[in-house]
mmJSON file of the N, C-alpha and C atoms, coordinates in Angstrom:
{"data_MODEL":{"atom_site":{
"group_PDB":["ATOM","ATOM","ATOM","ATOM","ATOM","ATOM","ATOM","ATOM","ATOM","ATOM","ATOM","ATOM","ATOM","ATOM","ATOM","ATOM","ATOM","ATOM","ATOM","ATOM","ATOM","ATOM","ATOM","ATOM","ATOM","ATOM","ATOM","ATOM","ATOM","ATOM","ATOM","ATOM","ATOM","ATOM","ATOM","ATOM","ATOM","ATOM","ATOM","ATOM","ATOM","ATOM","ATOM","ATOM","ATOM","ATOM","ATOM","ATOM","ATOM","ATOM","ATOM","ATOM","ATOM","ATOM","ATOM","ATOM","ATOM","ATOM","ATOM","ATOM","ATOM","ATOM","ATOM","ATOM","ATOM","ATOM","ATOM","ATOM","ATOM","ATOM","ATOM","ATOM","ATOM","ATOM","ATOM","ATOM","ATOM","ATOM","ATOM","ATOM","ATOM","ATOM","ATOM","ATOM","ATOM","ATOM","ATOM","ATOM","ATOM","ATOM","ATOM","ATOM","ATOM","ATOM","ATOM","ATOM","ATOM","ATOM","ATOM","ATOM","ATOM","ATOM","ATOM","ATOM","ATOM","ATOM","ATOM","ATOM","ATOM","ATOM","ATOM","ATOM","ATOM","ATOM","ATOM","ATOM","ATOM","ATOM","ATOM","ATOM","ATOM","ATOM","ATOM","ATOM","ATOM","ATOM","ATOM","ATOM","ATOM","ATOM","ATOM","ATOM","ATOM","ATOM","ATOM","ATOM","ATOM","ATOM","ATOM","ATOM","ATOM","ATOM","ATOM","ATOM","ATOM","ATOM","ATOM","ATOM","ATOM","ATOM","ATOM","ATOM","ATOM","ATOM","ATOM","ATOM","ATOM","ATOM","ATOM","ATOM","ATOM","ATOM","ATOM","ATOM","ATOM","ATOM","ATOM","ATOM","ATOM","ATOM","ATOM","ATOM","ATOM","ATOM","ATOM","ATOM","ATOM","ATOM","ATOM","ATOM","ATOM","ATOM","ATOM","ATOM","ATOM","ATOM","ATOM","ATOM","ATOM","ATOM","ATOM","ATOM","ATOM","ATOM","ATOM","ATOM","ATOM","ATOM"],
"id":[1,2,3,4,5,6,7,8,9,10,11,12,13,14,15,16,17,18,19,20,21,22,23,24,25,26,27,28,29,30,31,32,33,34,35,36,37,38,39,40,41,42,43,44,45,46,47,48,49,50,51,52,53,54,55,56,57,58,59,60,61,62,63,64,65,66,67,68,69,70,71,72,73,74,75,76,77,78,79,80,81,82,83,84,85,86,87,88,89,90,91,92,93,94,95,96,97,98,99,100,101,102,103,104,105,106,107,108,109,110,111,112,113,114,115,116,117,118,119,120,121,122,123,124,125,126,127,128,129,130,131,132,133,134,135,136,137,138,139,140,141,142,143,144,145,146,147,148,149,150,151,152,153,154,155,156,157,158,159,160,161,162,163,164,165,166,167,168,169,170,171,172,173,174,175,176,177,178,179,180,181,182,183,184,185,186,187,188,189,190,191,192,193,194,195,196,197,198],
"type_symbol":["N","C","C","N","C","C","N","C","C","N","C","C","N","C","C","N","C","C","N","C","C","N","C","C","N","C","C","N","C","C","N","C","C","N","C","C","N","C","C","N","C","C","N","C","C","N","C","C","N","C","C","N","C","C","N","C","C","N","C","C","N","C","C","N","C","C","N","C","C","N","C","C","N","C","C","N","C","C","N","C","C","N","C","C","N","C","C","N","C","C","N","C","C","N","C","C","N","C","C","N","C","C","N","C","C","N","C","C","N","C","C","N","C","C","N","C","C","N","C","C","N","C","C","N","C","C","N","C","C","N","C","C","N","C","C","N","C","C","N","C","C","N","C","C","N","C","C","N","C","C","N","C","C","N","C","C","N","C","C","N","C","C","N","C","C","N","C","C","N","C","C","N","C","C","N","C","C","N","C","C","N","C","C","N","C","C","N","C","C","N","C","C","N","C","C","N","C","C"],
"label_atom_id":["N","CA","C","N","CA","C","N","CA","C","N","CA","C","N","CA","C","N","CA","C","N","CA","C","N","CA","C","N","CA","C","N","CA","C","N","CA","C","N","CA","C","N","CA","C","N","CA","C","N","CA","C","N","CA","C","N","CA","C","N","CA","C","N","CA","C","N","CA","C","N","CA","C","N","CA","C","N","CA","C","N","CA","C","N","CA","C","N","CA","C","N","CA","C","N","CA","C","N","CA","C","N","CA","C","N","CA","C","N","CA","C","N","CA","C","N","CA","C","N","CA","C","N","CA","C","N","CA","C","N","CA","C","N","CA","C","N","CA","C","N","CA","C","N","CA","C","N","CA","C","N","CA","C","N","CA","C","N","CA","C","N","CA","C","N","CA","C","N","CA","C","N","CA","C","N","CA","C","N","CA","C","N","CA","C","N","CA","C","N","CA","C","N","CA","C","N","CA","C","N","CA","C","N","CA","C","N","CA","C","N","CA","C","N","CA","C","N","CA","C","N","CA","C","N","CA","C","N","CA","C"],
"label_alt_id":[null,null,null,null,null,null,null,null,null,null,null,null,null,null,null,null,null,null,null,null,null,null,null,null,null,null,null,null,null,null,null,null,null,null,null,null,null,null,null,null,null,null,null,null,null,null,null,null,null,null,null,null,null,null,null,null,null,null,null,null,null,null,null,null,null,null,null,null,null,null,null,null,null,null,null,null,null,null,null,null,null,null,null,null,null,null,null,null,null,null,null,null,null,null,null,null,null,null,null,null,null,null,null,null,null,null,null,null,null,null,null,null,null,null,null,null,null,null,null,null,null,null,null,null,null,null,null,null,null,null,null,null,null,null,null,null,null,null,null,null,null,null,null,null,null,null,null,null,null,null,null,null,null,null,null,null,null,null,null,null,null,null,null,null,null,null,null,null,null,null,null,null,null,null,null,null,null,null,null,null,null,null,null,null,null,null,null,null,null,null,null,null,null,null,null,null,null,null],
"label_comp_id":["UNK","UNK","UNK","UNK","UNK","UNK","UNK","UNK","UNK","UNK","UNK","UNK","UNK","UNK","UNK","UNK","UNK","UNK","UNK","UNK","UNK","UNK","UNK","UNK","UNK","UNK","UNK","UNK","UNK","UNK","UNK","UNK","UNK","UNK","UNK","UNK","UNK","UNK","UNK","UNK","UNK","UNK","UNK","UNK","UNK","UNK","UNK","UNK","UNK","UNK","UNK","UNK","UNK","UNK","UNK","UNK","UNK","UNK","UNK","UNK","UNK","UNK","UNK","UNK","UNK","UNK","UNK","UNK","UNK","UNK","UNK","UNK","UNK","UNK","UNK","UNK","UNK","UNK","UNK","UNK","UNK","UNK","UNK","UNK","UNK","UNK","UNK","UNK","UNK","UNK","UNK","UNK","UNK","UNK","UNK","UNK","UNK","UNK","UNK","UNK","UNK","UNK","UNK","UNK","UNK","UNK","UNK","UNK","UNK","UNK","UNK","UNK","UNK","UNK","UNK","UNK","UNK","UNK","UNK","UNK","UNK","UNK","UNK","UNK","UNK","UNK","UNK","UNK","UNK","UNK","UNK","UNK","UNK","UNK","UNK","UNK","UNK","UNK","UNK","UNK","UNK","UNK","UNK","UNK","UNK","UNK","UNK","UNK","UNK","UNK","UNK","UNK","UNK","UNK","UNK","UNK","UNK","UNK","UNK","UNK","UNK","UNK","UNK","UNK","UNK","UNK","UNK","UNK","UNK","UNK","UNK","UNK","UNK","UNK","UNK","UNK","UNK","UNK","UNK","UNK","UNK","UNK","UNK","UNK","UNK","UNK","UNK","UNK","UNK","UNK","UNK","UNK","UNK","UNK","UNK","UNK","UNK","UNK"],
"label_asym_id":["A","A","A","A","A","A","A","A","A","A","A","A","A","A","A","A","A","A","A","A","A","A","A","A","A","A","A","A","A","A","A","A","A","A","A","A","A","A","A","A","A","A","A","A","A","A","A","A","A","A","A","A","A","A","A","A","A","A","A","A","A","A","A","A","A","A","A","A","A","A","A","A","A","A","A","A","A","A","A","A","A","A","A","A","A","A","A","A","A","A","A","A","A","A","A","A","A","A","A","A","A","A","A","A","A","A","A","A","A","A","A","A","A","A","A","A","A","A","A","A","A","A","A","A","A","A","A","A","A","A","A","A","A","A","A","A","A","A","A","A","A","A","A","A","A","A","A","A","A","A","A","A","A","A","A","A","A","A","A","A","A","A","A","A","A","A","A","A","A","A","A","A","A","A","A","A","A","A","A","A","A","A","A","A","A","A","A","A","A","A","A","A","A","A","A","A","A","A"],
"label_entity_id":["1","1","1","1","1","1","1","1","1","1","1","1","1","1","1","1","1","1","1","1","1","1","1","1","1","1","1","1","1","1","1","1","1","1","1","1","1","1","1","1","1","1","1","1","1","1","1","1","1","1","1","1","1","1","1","1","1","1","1","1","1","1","1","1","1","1","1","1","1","1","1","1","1","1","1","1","1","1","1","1","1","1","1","1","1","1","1","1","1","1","1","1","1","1","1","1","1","1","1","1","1","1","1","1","1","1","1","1","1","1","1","1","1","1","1","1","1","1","1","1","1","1","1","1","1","1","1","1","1","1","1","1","1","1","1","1","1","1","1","1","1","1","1","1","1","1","1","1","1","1","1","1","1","1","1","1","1","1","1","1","1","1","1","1","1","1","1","1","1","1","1","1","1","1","1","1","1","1","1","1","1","1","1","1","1","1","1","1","1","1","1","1","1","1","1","1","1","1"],
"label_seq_id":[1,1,1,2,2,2,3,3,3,4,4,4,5,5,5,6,6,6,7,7,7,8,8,8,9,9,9,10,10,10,11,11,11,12,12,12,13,13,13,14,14,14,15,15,15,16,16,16,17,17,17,18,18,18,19,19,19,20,20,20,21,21,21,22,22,22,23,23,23,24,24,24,25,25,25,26,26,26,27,27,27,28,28,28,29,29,29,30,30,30,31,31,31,32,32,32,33,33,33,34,34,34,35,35,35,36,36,36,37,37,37,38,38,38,39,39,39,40,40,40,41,41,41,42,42,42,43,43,43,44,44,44,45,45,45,46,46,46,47,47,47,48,48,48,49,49,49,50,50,50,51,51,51,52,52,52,53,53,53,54,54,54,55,55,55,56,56,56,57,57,57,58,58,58,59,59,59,60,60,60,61,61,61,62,62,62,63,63,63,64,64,64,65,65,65,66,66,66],
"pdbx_PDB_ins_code":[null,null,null,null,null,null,null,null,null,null,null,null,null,null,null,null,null,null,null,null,null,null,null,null,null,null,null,null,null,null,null,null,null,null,null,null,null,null,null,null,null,null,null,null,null,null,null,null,null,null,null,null,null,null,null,null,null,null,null,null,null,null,null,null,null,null,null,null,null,null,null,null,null,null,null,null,null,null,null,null,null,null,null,null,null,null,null,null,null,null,null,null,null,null,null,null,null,null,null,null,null,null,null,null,null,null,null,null,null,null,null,null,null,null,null,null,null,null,null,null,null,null,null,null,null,null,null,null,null,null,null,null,null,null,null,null,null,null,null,null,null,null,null,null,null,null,null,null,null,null,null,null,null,null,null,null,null,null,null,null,null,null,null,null,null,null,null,null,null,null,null,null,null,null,null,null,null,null,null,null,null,null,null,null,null,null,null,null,null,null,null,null,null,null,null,null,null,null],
"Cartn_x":[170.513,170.499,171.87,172.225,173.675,173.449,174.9,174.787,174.154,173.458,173.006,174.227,174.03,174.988,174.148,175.492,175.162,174.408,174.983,174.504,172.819,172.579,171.141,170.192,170.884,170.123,169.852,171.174,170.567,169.687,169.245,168.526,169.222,170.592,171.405,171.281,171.145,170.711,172.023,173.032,174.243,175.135,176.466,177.779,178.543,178.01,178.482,179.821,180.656,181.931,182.335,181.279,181.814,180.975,180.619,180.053,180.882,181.979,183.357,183.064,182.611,182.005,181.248,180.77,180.086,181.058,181.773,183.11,184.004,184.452,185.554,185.934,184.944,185.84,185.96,185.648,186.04,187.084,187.906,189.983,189.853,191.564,192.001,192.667,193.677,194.596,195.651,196.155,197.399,196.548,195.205,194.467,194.372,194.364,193.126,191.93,191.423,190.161,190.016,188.738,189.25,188.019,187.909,187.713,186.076,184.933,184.039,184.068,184.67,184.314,184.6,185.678,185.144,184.143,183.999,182.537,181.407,181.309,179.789,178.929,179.592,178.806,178.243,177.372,177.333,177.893,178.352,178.947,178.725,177.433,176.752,177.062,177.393,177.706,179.215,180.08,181.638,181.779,181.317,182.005,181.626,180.759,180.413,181.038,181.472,182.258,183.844,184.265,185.796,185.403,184.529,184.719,184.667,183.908,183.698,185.046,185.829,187.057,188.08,187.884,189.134,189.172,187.405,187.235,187.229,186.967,187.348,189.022,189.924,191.034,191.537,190.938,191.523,191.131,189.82,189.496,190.023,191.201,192.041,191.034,189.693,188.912,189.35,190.24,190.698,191.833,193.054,194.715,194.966,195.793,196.083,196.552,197.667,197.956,197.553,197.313,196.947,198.091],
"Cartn_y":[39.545,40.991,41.466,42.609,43.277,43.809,43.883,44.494,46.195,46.525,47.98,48.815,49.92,51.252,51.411,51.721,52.134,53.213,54.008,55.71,55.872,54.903,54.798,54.309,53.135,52.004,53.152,54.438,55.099,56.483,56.413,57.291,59.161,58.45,59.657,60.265,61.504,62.203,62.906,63.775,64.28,63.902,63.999,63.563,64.553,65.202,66.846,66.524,67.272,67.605,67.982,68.129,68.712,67.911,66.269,65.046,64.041,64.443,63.561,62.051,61.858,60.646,59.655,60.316,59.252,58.973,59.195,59.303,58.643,58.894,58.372,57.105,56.242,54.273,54.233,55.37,55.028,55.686,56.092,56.583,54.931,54.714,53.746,54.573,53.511,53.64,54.919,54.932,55.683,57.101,56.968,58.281,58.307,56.791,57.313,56.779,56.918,56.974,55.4,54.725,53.17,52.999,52.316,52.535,51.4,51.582,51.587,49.99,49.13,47.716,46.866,47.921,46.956,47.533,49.371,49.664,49.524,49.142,48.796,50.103,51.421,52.459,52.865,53.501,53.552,54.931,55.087,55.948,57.233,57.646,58.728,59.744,57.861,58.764,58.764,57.659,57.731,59.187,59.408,61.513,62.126,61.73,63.022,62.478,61.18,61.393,61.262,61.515,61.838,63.247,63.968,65.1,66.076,65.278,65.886,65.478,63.936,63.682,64.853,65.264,66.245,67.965,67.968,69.4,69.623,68.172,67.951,68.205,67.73,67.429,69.023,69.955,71.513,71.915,71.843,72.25,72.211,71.09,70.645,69.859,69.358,68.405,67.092,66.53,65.16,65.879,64.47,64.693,64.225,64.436,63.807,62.458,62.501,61.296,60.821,59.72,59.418,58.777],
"Cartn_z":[135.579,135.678,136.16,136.054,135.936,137.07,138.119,139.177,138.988,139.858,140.011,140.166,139.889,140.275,141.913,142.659,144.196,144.559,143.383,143.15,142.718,142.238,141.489,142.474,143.387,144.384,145.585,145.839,147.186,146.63,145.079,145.034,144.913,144.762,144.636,143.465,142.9,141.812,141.166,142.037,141.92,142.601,141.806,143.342,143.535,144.713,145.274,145.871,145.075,145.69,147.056,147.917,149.016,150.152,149.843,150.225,149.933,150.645,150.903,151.359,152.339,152.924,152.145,150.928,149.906,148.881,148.392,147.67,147.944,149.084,149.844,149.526,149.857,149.289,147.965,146.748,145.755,145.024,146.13,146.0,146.419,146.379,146.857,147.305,148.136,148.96,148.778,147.177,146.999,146.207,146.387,145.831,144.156,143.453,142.733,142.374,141.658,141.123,141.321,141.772,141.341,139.652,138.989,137.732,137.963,136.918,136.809,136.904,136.788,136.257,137.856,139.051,140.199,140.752,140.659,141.552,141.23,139.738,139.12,139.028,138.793,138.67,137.359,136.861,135.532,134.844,133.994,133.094,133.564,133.805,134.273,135.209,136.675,137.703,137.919,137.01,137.259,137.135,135.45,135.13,136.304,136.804,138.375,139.044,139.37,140.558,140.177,139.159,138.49,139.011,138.692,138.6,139.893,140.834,142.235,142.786,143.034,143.157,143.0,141.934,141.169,141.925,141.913,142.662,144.229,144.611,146.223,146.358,145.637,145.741,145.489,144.547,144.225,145.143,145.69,147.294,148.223,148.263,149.947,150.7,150.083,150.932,151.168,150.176,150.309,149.892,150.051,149.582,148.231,147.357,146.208,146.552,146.839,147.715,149.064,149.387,150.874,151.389],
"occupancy":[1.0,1.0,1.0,1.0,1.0,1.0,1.0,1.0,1.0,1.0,1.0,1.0,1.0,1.0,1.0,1.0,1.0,1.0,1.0,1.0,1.0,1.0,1.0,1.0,1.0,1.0,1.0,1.0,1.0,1.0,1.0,1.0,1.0,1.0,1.0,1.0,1.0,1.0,1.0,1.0,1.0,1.0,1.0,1.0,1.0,1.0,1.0,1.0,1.0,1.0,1.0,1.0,1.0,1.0,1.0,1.0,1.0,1.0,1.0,1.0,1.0,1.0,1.0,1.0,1.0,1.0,1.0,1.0,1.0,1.0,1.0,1.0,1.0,1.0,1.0,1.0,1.0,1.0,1.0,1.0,1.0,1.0,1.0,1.0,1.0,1.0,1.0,1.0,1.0,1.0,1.0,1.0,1.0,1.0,1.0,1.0,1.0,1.0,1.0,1.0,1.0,1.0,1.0,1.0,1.0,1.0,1.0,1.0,1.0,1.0,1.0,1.0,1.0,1.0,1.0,1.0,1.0,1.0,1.0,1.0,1.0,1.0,1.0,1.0,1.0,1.0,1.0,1.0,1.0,1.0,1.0,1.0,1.0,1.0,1.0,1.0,1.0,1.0,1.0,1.0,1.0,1.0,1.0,1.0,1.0,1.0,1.0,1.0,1.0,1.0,1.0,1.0,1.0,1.0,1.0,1.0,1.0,1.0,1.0,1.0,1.0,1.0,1.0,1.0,1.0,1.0,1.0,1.0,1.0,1.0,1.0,1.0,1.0,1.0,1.0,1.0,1.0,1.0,1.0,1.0,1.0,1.0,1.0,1.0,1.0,1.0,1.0,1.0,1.0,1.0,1.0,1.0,1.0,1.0,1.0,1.0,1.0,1.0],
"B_iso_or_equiv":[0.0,0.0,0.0,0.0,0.0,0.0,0.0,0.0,0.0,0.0,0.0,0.0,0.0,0.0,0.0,0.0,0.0,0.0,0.0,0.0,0.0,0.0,0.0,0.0,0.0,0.0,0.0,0.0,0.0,0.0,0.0,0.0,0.0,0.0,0.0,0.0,0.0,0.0,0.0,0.0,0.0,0.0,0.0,0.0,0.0,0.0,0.0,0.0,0.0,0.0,0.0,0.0,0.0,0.0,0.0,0.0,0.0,0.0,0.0,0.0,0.0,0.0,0.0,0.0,0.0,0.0,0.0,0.0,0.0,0.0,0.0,0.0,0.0,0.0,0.0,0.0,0.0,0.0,0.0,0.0,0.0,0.0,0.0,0.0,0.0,0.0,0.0,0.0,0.0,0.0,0.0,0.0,0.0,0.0,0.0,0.0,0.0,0.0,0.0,0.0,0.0,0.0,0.0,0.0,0.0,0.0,0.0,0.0,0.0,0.0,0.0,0.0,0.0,0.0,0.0,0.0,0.0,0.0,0.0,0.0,0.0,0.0,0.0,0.0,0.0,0.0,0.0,0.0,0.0,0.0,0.0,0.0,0.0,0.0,0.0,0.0,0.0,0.0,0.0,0.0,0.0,0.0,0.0,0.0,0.0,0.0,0.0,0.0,0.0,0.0,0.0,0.0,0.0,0.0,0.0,0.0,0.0,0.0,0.0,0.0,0.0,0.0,0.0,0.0,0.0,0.0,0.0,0.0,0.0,0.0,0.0,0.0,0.0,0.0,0.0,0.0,0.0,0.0,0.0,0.0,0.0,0.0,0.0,0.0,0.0,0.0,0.0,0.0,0.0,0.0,0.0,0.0,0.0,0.0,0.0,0.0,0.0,0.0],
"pdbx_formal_charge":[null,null,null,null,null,null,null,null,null,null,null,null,null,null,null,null,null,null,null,null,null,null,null,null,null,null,null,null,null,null,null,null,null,null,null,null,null,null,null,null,null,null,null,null,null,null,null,null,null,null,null,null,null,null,null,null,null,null,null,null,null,null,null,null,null,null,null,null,null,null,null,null,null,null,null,null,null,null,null,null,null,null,null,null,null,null,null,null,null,null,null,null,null,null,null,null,null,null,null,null,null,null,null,null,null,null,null,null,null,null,null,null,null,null,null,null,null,null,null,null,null,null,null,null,null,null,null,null,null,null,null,null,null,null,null,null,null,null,null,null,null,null,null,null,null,null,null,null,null,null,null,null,null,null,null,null,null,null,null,null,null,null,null,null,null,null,null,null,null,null,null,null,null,null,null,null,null,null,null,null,null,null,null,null,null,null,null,null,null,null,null,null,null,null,null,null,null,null],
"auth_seq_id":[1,1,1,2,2,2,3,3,3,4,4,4,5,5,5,6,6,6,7,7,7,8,8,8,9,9,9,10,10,10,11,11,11,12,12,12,13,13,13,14,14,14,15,15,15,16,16,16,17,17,17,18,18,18,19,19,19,20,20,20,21,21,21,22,22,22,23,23,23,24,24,24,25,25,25,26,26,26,27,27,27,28,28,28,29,29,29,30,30,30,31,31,31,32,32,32,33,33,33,34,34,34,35,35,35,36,36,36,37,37,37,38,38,38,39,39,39,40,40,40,41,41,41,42,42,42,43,43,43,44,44,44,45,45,45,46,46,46,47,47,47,48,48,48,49,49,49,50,50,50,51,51,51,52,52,52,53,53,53,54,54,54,55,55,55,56,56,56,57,57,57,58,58,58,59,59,59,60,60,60,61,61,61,62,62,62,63,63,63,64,64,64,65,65,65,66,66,66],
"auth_comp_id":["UNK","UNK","UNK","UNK","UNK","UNK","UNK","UNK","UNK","UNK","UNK","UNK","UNK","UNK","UNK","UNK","UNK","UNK","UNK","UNK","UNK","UNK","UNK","UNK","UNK","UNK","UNK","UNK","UNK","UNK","UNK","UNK","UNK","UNK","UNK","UNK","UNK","UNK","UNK","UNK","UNK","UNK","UNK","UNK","UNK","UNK","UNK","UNK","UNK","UNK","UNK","UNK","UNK","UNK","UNK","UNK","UNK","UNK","UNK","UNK","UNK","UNK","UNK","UNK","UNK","UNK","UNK","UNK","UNK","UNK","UNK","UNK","UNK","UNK","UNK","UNK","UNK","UNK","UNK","UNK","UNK","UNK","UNK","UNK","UNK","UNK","UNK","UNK","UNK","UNK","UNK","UNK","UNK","UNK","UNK","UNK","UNK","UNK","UNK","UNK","UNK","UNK","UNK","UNK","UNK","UNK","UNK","UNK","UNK","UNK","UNK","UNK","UNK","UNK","UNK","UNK","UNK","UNK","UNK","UNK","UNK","UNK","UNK","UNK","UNK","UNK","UNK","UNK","UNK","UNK","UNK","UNK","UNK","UNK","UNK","UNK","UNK","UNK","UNK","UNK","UNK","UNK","UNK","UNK","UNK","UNK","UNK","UNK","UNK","UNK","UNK","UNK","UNK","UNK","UNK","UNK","UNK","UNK","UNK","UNK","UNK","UNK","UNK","UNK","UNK","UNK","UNK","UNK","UNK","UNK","UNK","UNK","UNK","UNK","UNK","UNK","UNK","UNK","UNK","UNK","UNK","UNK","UNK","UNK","UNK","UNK","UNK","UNK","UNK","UNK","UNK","UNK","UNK","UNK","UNK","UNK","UNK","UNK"],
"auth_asym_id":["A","A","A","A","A","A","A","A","A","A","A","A","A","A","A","A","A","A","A","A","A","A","A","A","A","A","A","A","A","A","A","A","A","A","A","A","A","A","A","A","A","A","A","A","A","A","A","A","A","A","A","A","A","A","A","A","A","A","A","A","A","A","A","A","A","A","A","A","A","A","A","A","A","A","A","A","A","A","A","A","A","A","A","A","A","A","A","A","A","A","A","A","A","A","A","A","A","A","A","A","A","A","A","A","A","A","A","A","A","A","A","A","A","A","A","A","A","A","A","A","A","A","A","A","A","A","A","A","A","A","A","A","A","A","A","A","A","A","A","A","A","A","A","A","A","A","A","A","A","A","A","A","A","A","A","A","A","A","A","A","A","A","A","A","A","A","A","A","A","A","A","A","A","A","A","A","A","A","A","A","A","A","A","A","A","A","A","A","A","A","A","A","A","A","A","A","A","A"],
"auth_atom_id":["N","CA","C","N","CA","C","N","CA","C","N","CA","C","N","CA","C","N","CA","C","N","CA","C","N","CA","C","N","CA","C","N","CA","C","N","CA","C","N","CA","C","N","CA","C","N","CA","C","N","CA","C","N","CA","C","N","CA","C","N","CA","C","N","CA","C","N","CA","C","N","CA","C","N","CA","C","N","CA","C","N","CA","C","N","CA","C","N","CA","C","N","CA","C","N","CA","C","N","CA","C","N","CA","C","N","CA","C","N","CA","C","N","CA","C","N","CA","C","N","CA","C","N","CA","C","N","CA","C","N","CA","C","N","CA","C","N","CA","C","N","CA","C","N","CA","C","N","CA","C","N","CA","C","N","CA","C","N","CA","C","N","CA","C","N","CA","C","N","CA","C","N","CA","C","N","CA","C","N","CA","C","N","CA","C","N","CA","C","N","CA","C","N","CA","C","N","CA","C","N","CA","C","N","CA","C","N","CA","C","N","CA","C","N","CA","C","N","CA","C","N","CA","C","N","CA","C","N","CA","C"],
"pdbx_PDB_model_num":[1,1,1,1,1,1,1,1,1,1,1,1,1,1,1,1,1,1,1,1,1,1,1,1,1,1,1,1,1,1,1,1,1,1,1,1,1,1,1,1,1,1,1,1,1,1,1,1,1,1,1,1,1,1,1,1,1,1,1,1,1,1,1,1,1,1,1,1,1,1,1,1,1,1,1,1,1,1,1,1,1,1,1,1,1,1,1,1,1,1,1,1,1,1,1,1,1,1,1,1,1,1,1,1,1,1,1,1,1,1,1,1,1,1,1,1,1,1,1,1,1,1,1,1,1,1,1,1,1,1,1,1,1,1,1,1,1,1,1,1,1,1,1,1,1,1,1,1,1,1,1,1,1,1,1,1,1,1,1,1,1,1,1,1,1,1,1,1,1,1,1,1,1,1,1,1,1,1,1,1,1,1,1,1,1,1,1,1,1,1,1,1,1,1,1,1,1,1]
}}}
C-alpha cells in the first residue's frame, strides 16, 4: 500500500490560508514549495496547499523568503 496523504490521515477537508502552522514544514528552508513526491500528498491537496502558500505569502502571513 502507498504511503497516505497527511492531509487525508488528519481528516483535513481544506487547506486554509490563514492555518499557517499546518503548512508551515511544507516551505523549506529558502521558502518554497517542497514538491509532492517527498511529502506524499495527493494532487488534491498539493493545489490547495500551493494555493493557500501563495495567499498566505500576499497576506504577509509567511515571508517569501525565509
Amino acid at each position: 500500500m502507498a504511503n497516505k496523504c497527511p492531509f487525508k490521515a488528519a481528516g483535513i477537508s481544506y487547506v486554509d490560508y490563514k492555518n499557517v502552522a499546518a503548512f508551515n514544514r511544507y516551505v523549506s528552508s529558502y521558502g518554497k514549495i517542497v514538491p509532492r513526491y517527498y511529502t506524499h500528498i495527493s494532487l488534491k491537496y498539493q493545489k490547495q496547499l500551493s494555493r493557500a502558500v501563495k495567499h498566505a505569502r500576499f497576506m504577509a502571513l509567511i515571508p517569501y523568503v525565509k
